[in-house]
Structure formats: C-alpha cells, structure tokens
N, C-alpha and C positions, 0 to 999 in steps of 0.2 A: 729290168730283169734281174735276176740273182746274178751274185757277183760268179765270174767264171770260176771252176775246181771247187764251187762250193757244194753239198750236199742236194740231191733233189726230193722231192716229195714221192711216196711208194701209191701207184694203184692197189688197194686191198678191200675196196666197198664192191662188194656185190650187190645186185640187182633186188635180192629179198633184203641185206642187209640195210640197204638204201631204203626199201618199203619201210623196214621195222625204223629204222631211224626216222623218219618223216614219221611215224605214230605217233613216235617217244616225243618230235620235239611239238606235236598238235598236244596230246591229250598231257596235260599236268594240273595245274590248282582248277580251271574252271569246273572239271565234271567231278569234282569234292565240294569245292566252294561254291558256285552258281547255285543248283538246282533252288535254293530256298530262295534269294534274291530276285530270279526268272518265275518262281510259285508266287512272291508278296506283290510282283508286277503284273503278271498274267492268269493267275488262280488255273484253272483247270484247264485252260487253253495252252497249257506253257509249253508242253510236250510237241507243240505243232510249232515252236518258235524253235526250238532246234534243228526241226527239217526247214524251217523257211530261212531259218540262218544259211544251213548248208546248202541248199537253191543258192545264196547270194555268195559264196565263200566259192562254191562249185564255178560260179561264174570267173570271177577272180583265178583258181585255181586251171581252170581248162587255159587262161593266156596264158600263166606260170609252165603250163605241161610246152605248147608251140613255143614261148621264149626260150626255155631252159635245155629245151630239143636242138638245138644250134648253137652249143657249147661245150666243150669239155676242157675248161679253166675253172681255176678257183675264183672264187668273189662273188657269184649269184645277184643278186638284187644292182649290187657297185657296178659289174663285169655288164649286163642287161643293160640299164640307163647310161651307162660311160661311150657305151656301142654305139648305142640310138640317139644320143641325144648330146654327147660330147663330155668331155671332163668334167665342168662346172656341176651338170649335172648329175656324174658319176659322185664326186664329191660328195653331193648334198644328200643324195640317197644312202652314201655310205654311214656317214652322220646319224643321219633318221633311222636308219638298221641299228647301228648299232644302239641309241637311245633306247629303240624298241624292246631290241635283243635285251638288252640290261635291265629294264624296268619289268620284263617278262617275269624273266628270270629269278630277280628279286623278289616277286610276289610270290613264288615259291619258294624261294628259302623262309620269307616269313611266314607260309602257310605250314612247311617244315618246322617250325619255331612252336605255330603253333599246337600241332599237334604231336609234338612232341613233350610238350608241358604236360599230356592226358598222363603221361607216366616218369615226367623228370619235372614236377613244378616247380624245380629251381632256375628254370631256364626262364625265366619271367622276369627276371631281374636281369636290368639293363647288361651288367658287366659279364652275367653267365651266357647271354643270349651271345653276343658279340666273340665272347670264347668258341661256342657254338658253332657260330657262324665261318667264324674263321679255320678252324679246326676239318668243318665238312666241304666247305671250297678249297683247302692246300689239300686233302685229298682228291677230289675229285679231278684238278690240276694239275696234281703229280700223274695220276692213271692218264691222262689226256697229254701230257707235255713227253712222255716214254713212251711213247709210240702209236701209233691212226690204229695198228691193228687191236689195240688191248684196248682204247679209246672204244672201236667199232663192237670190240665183242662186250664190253662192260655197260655198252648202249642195246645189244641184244638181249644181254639177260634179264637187263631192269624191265625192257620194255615187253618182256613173256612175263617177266612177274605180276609188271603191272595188269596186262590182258587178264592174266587168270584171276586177280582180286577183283576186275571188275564181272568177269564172266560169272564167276559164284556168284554175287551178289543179284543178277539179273537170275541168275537161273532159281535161286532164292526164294528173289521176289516174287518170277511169277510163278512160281509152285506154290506159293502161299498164296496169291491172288486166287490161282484156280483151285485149290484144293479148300477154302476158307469159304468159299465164293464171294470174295468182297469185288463192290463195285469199282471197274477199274476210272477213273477219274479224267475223265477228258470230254473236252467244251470245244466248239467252233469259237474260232475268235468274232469279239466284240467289241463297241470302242472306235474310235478316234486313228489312224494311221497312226497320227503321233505320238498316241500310247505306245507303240509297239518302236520308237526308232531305238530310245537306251538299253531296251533287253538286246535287240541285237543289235547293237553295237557292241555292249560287252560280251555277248555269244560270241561274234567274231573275233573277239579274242579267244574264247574257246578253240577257235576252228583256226586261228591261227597258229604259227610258228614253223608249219611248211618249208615256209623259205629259209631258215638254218638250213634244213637239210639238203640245200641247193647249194650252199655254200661251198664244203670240201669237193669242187666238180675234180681237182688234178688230183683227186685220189681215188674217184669211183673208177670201177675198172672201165665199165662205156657208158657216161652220163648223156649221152644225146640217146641213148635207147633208153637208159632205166629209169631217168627223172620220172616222162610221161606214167609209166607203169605206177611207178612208187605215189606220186602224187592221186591217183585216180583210187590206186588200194586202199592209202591213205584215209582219204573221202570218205568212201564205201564203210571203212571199218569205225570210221568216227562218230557218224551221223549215226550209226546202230546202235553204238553204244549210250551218246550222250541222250538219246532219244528215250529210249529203253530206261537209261537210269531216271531221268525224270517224269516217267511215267510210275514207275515203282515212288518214287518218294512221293508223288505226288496222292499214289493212290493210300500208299501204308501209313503217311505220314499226315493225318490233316493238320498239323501247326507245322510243319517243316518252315514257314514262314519268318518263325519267333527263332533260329536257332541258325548259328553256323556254320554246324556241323553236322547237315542234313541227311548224309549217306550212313555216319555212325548209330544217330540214334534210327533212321529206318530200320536198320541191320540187329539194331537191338529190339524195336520193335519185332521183327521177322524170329529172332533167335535165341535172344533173350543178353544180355548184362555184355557174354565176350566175345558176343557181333560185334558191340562196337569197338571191344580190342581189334577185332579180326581187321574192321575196317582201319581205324587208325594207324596201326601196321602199312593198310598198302597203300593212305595217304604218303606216309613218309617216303613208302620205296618208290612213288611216283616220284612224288617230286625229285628223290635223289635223281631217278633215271632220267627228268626230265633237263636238272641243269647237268647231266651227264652231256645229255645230248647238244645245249648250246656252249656248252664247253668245247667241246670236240666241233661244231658246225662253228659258229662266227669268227672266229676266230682268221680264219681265212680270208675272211673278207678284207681285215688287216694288213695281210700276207699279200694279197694280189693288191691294195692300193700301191703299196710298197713295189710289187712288180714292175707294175708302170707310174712309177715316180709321183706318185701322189699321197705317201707319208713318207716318214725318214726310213731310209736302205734299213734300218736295224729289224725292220719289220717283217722283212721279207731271210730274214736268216733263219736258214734249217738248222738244226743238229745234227750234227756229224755220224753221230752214233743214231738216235731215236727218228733222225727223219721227219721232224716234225718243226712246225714256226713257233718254235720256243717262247720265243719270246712277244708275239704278239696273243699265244695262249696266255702268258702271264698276265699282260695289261687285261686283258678281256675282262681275267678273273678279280684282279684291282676293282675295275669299276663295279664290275657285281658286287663286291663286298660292300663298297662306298654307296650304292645306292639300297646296297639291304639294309644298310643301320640305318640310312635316312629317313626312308618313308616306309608307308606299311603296307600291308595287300590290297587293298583298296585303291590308293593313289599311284601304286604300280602299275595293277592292274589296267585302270580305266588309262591311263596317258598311256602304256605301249600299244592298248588298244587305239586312241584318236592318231599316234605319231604314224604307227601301220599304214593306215590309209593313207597317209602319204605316197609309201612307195610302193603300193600296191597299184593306186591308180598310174603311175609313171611304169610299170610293167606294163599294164596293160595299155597304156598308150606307145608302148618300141612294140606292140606286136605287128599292128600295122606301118608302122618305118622301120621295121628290120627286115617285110616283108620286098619292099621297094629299094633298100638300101645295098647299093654292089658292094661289093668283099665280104660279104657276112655269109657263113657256111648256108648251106639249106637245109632245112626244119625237117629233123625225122619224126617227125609227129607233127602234122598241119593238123590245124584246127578248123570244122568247118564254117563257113558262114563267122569268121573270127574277128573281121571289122564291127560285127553286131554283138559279138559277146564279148571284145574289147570296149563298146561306147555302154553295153549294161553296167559290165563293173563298175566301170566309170563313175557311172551317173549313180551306182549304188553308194562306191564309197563318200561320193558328197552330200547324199541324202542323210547317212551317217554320221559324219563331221559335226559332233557337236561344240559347245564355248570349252574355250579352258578354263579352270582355274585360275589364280595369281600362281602359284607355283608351276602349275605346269605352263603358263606365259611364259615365267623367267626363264624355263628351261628351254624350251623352244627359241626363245631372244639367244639365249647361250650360242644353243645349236647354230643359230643365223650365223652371229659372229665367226663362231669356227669356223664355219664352210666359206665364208670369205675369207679368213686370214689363209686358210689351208689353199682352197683356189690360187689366190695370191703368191702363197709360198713355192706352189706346183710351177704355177708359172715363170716364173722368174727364175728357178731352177731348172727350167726346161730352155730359159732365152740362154742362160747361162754355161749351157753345156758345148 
C-alpha cells in the first residue's frame, strides 16, 4: 500500500469519459494502416473480417465487462490474474501488459513518424525522427504526469477529433458510392480457414487496447458500473467504423493493396489531391490521442504492482500536488520511446498483437474462478451463459497464436526472465517483512 500521509489518487473518470477513453485506446494505427494489408489478404471479402474479428474480440470483451465489474482498484489485467490466480501469475500478466502496451503504442508513434514525413520529409532521417519522437512523448507525459483530470480531457478531445475524421471520411465515401453508382465491393469469404487466421489475428490488434482503459479503476468515479457500459459502447462504435472504412477503401480504391496509406489516397480518390491532406491530418491526431490515452491508462498498472509489493515502493508514489504516479508515468513513457526507435510498425504491431493473447485468455479463464472464489466482491454485470463464452475466447485466442520470430523470441525469453526474477524478488520481500 502507499506509504501513510502520502498523497492519494482523485476519482474524476466518468462513465462517458471512460466510454470515450476505451475508443481512443482501441481505434489508432490499425483503421489507417490495415485496411490494405486485410484487402491484399482477403480482396473483397475483407469487410466481413472485421465483423468476424469483432464476434471474436466481442467474446474476449463480454469476460473483460463480468471481470472488470468486481473491482474498483487500479491495475486491470495485473489487479484480474493476481485475484484469481495468485501473484506469480499477477506478475507474469503484468509483464505481458505492459510488453503489449509498449509495442502498441510504438507502432503508433511510427505510424506518427510516418505520416508526418507527408509534410516535414526531414523527419526520415534517423536523428530527426528520434528528435521527433522524443519531443511528442515529454509532451504528451508532462499533460499526463500534471494531473488524471487534464490527462482525461486531453483523451476526450483527441478522441471527438479522431471520430469526426473518421465520420467524414465514411460519410464521404458512401455519398460517392451512391451518388456515382459505383459497385460497392464485397465477396462471401472463400478459401482455406487458415487463410483467414493472420488477418485476424492482426485485426485483433485493431480491436484491441480496451484493457488500458481498465487500468486507472482508483480514479473512475464507479468502475464496477462503467467498465461494462464503456467496454460494450466501445464494441458497438469500433466495429462500425472499422467495417465501414474498409468497405469504402475497398470499394473506391481497387489497388489499395499496393499502398500504405490506403485511407489517404481513397480520400483523394473521393475529393481530390487535399483529401489526402485532410486524412493525413487525422492520422496524426489519432495516433497522438491514441498514445494519449496509454499514457494516461498503463501506467497504473505500475502503480497497483507497487501497492501490493510486487515492484519497488517508488512506483506506487503520487505527487503531492498533481495526484498522479509520477513516476511510474515516466518509466512507462521510457520504454515507449526505447521501443519506438527499435523497431517499426510492423514488428510492433504483429508481437503486441501474439503477447495480448496471452492475457486475454488468463482474463477470461479468472471469470470462472472469481465466480467460485470467497472474498472477491460480486459482479455488477454477470455475464450470461459466461463458462461458455470464457472457454470460446479461450479456444479463439490459441487458434490465433501464431510462431514468433527470433526477435520477438528474445523478447518473450526477456519477459520469462523478468517475471521470475521479479516473482522471486516479491517474494522474499514479503518473507522479509
């Protein structure tokens, strides 16, 4: 627990702002970057891999709503597995979060990086990028490290800005659709199952990031009532859009396949030349809103290991003035930087997608042992029939699960290590006490 007379954390997330945060931290690089990747794998069927992702994500997502309904602490995914399944286990998810969390994240700033080049091409070069880089994380860190409230509203605005870039853009498209009469572009899928496991697998990275927003629970005003809500709006508003845009690109754009920057040139397709300014624009202001939002969300997760003695006390300190875990916001932001200069949106993206299913399936396996488990609050939102739609995620996220890499091995070996030396160090400071 925090040391006594130290500062506490301030309730100030409401129930919509918790919705809009759980948008900001799902929708960032995938519904910019995908759509052409999800076209060169599925051609005109592709539009129907983003609803069948969310059926699968939707699964996952309904145990996140019953888990997350019987808590109101900080640490989400850590605070879940540590309950149901003991420390070791808390540990190892926390690991795997934050891994996730960074490697997200990072694909965003380089997706920032890259579209940013469309109007600063000095940013291309190694030492400007990293200026860059640095420069847009100690801001977005400082707004995050001075306070949850300015954190919370600087995650509402990016994330209306973000909506209405994407909202034009559909509303756009399909006025040109119907007013053109062009053929709108969509195929029953065909093929192999096994064609279809890598699009969604990296879909669900689209559909993920949810669980940031589980993260600051000691600062929503009532997290056992608003998760469920925010998580299901969440859903509802994702699946419409990501669906929607890759029906337009697919329809306006027949090479969208060859390009990877499929929404810019549609937009210019549709508008002509400063569409694709228009969109390039609200790539950036995603992504910024997006590592807004795990800036301000993981961070936590830190902060409550630290509560219950499973990193060093320094983690778990507020500031005196801003109310906020200072300094576990800073590390956060470290490692983001560290792995934005390392790799690129691609090797980002695809590892925090495989690390995810880690700890998605250990969520959905505490829904049924939190359900059985004494001391543990009761679920204001039970989920029906929830042994059945804990054992689908399940069985989705391993269907999922594909080979690593060598780099993403070493990283995962990394992780191992930690989690045992960390286990080990929790321990022994706990016989020690």
């Amino acid at each position: 627990m925090p040391e006594t007379g130290q500062a506490s954390l301030v309730r100030a997330i409401g129930r919509w702002s918790l919705a809009a945060l759980t948008i900001n931290c799902i929708i960032g690089s995938g519904v910019f970057g995908l759509p052409s990747h999800i076209s060169n794998a599925l051609g005109k069927a592709s539009p129907l891999a983003w609803l069948f992702a969310a059926c699968a994500a939707g699964l996952v997502m309904a145990c996140f709503a019953e888990v997350a309904s019987r808590f109101d602490q900080s640490g989400g995914i850590y605070l879940y597995s540590r309950v149901a399944f003991g420390r070791t286990m808390g540990i190892a998810i926390a690991w795997l979060g934050c891994v996730a969390r960074v490697t997200a994240a990072a694909a965003n700033a380089n997706l920032f990086a890259k579209y940013l080049a469309q109007f600063w091409p000095a940013i291309e070069t190694p030492a400007t990028r990293a200026l860059v880089l640095s420069v847009l994380l100690s801001v977005l860190t400082a707004v995050n490290y001075f306070g949850v409230r300015k954190g919370t509203l600087q995650s509402n605005i990016f994330t209306a800005a973000k909506l209405l870039t994407l909202a034009v853009f559909i509303a756009t498209g399909l006025a040109f659709l119907a007013r053109q009469h062009f053929p709108i572009a969509l195929a029953l899928p065909t093929g192999p199952i096994s064609k279809w496991r890598d699009p969604l697998l990296v879909l669900m990275f689209a559909y993920g990031g949810y669980e940031t927003a589980l993260m600051p629970g000691a600062e929503a005003k009532d997290p056992r009532r608003d998760y469920p809500f925010a998580l299901f709006v969440a859903l509802i508003v994702c699946a419409s859009i990501y669906t929607l845009t890759q029906l337009i690109v697919v329809s306006v754009l027949p090479l969208a396949t060859v390009t990877d920057r499929p929404m810019a040139l549609a937009m210019q397709a549709l508008i002509g030349p400063w569409g694709a300014v228009v969109v390039s624009m609200g790539v950036l202001v995603s992504c910024y809103a997006y590592l807004s939002a795990n800036i301000l969300g993981f961070p936590r997760v830190l902060f409550a290991m630290a509560e219950n003695g499973d990193m060093p006390a320094a983690m778990a300190k507020v500031h005196p003035r801003f109310r906020t875990p200072h300094i576990a916001i800073v590390v956060f932001a470290i490692l983001l930087f560290g792995f934005s200069s390392a790799k690129d949106f691609r090797w980002n993206l695809v590892f925090s997608a495989i690390t995810r299913l880690f700890y998605y399936g250990s969520v959905c396996a505490a829904l049924p042992v939190l359900r059985r488990k004494s001391g543990v609050p009761e679920a204001r939102f039970r989920l029906p029939f929830g042994g059945v739609f804990a054992s689908l995620a399940i069985a989705v996220s391993l269907f999922l699960l594909p080979k690593l890499d060598q780099a993403g091995g070493i990283v995962l070996a990394l992780v191992g290590v930690c989690v045992i030396a960390n286990s080990a160090w929790a321990a022994r400071r706990e016989h020690l006490k």
